[in-house]
N, C-alpha and C positions, 0 to 999 in steps of 0.2 A: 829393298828396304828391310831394314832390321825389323823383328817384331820379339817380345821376348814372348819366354813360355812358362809357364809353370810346369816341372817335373816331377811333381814330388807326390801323386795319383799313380800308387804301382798296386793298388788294391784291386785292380780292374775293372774299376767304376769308368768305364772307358765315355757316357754319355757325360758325367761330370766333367770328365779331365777335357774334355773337347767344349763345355760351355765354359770352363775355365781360361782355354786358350780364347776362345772368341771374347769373350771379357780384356783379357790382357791384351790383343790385338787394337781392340776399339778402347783403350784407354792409354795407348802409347801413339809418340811418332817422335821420326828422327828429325834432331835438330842439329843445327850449330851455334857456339856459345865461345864466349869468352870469359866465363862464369868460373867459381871456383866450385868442384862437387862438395856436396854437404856431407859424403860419407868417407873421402878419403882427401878431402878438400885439394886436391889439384888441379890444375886449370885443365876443363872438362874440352873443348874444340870441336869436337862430335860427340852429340849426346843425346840421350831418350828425354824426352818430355813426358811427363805425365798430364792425364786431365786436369787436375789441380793446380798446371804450369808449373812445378818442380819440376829441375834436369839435373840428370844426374849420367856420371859413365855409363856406359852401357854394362860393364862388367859387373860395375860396383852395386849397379840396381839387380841385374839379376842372381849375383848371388845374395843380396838380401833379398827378393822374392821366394828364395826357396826356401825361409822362412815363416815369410810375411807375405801377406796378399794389402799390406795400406804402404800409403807414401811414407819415409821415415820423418819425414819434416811435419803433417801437419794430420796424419793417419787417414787422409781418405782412403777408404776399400776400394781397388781397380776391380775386386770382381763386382761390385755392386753395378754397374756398367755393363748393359745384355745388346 
């Protein structure tokens, strides 16, 4: 199963960058949709769910992750989620 990560911990806070991942693990899962993504809006077929029940590509969400730690639709924090 897909899980995304957050990459962007190259400071060597290595105890962060691992409660970061376990946040993003326990606030994702993979779905299927016939939905259109809200970031590059084409029809999504396999896609990540977030807690919030937004889904979005899997590509499309984790590169805006590597900005962002909230949903783009509606800003919940996935790290807020331990």
């Amino acid at each position: 199963m897909f899980r995304l990560t957050l990459a962007y911990y190259l400071d060597g806070n290595i105890e962060k960058a691992w409660n970061d991942f376990v946040s993003v693990i326990n606030a994702t899962s993979e779905v299927k949709s016939d939905s259109d993504c809200p970031i590059c809006y084409d029809k999504i077929v396999d896609g990540v769910q977030l807690k919030c029940q937004h889904i979005y590509h899997e590509e499309c969400i984790q590169t805006w992750f590597e900005k962002n730690t909230t949903c783009p639709m509606c800003r919940f924090d996935i790290l807020s989620i331990s």
